[in-house]
Residue frames as qw, qx, qy, qz and C-alpha x, y, z in Angstrom:
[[0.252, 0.009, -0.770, 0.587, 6.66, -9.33, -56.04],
 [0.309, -0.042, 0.210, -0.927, 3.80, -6.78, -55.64],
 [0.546, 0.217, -0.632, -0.505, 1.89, -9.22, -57.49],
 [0.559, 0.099, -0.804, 0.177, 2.59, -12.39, -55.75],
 [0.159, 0.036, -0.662, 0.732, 1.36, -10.94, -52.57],
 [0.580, 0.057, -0.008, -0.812, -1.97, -9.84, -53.93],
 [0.615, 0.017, -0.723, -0.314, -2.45, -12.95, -55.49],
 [0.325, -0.069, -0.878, 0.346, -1.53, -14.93, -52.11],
 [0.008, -0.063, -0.580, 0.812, -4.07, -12.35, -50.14],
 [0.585, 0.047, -0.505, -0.632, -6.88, -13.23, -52.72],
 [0.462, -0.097, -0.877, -0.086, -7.09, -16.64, -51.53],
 [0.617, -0.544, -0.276, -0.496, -10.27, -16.86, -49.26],
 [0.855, -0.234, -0.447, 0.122, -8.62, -19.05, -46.55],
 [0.591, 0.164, -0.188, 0.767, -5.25, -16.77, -46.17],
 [0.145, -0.609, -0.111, -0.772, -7.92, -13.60, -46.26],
 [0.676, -0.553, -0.439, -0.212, -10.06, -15.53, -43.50],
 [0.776, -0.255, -0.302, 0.491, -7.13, -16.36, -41.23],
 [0.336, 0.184, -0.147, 0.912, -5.14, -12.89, -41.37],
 [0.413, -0.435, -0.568, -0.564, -8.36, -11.82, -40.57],
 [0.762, -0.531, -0.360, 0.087, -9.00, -13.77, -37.23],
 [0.609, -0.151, -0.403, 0.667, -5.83, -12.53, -36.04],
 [0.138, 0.173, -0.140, 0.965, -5.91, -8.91, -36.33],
 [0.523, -0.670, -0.098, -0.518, -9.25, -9.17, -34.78],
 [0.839, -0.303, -0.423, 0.156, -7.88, -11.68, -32.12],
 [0.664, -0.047, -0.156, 0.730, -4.97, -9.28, -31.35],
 [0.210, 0.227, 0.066, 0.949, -6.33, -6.19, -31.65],
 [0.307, -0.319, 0.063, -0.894, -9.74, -5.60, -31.05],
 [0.661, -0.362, -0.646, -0.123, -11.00, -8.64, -28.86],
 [0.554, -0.793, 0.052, -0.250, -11.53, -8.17, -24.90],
 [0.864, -0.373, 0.281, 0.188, -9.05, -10.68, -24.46],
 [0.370, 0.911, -0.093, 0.155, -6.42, -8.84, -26.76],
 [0.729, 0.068, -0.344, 0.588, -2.47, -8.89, -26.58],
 [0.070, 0.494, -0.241, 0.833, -2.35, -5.61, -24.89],
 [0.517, -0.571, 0.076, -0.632, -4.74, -6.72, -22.17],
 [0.924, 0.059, -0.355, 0.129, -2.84, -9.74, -21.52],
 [0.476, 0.282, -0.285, 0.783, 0.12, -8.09, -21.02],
 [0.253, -0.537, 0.078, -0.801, -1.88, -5.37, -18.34],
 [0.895, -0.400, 0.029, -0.195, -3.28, -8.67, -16.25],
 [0.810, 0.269, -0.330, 0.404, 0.49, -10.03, -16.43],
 [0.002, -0.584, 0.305, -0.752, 1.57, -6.84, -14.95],
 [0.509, -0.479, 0.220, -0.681, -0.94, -6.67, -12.40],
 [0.942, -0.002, -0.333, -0.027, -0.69, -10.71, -11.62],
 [0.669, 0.540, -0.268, 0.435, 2.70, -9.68, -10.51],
 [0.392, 0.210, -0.607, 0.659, 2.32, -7.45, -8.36],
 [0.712, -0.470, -0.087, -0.514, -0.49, -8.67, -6.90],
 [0.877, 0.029, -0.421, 0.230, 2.09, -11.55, -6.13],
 [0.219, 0.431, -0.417, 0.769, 4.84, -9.11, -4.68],
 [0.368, -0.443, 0.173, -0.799, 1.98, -7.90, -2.36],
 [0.865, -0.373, -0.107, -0.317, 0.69, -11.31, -0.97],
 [0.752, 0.142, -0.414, 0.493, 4.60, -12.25, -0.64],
 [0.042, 0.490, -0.257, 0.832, 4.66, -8.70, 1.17],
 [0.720, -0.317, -0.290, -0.546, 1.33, -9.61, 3.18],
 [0.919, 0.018, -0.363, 0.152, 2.48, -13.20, 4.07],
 [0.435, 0.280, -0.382, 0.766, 5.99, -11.59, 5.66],
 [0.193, -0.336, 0.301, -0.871, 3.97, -8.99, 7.86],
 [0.806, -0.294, -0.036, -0.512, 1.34, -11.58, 9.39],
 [0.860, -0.078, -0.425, 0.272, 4.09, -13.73, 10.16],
 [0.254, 0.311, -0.343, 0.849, 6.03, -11.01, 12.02],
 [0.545, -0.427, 0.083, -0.716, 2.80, -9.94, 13.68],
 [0.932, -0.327, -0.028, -0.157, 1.77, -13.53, 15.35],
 [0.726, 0.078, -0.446, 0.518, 5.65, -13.59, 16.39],
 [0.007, -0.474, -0.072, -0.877, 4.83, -10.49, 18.13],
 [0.726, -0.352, -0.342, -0.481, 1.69, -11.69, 19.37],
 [0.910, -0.073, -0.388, 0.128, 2.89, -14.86, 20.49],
 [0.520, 0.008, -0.508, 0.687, 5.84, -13.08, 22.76],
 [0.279, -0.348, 0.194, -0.874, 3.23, -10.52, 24.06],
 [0.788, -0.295, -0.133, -0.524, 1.08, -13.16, 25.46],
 [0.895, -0.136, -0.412, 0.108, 3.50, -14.95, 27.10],
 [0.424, -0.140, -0.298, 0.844, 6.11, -12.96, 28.68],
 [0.162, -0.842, -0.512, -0.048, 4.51, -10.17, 30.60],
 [0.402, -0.577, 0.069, 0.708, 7.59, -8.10, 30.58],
 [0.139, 0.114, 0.617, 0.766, 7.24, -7.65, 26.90],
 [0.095, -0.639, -0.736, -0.204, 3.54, -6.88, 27.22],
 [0.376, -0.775, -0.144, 0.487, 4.31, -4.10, 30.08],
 [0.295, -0.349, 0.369, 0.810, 7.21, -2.59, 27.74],
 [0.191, 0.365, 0.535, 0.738, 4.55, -2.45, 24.73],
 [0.152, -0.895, -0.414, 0.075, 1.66, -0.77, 26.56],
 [0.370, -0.601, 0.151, 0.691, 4.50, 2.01, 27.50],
 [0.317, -0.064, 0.534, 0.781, 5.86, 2.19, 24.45],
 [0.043, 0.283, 0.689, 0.666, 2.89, 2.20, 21.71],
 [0.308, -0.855, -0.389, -0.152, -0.16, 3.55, 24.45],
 [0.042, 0.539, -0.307, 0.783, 1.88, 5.69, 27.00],
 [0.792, -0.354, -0.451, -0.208, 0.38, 3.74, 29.42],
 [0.283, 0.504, -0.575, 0.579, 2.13, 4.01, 32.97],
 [0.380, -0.247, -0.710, 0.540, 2.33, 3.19, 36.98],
 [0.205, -0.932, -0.253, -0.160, -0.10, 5.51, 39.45],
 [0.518, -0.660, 0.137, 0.526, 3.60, 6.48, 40.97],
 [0.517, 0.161, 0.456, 0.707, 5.09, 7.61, 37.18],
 [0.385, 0.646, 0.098, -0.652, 5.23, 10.80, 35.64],
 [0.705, 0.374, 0.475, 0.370, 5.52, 10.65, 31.57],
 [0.020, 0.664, -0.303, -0.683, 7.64, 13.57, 29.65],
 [0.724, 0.636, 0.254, 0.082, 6.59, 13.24, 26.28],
 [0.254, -0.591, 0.330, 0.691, 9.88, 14.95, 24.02],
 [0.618, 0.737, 0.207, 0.180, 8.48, 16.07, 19.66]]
């Protein structure tokens, strides 16, 4: 058997070829292990432009009702600046 395997790994063509791979797989730039690392990161590069994509649509819905209704505009200043009337006090409560 031992035999039969040498023989087959003799042959110049078989040598050549096993060869190519275990450089192709192992020690090229473009390697199975670095494949698999840009896969990864492909992923969740995806996740993040799906994430992205979600929060810039929320924002310009946002937008879009702060520039039009000026009650909503009045309530964010308050809210997110403290922002207030010359007749108002503001109690802050941490």
């Amino acid at each position: 058997m031992l035999a039969k395997i040498l023989h087959i790994l003799k042959n110049k063509y078989v040598f050549t070829s096993l060869a190519f791979f275990i450089w192709l797989f192992i020690f090229d730039k473009n390697n199975l292990l670095s494949q698999v690392d840009l896969s990864q990161k492909l992923n969740q590069l995806k996740l993040d432009k799906e994430f992205y994509m979600s929060e810039i649509k929320a924002n310009r819905i946002e937008a879009n009702e702060l520039l039009t209704n000026p009650d909503n505009l009045e309530k964010f200043a308050r809210e997110r600046y403290l922002m207030k009337r010359d007749s108002e006090d503001i109690f802050l409560i941490v």
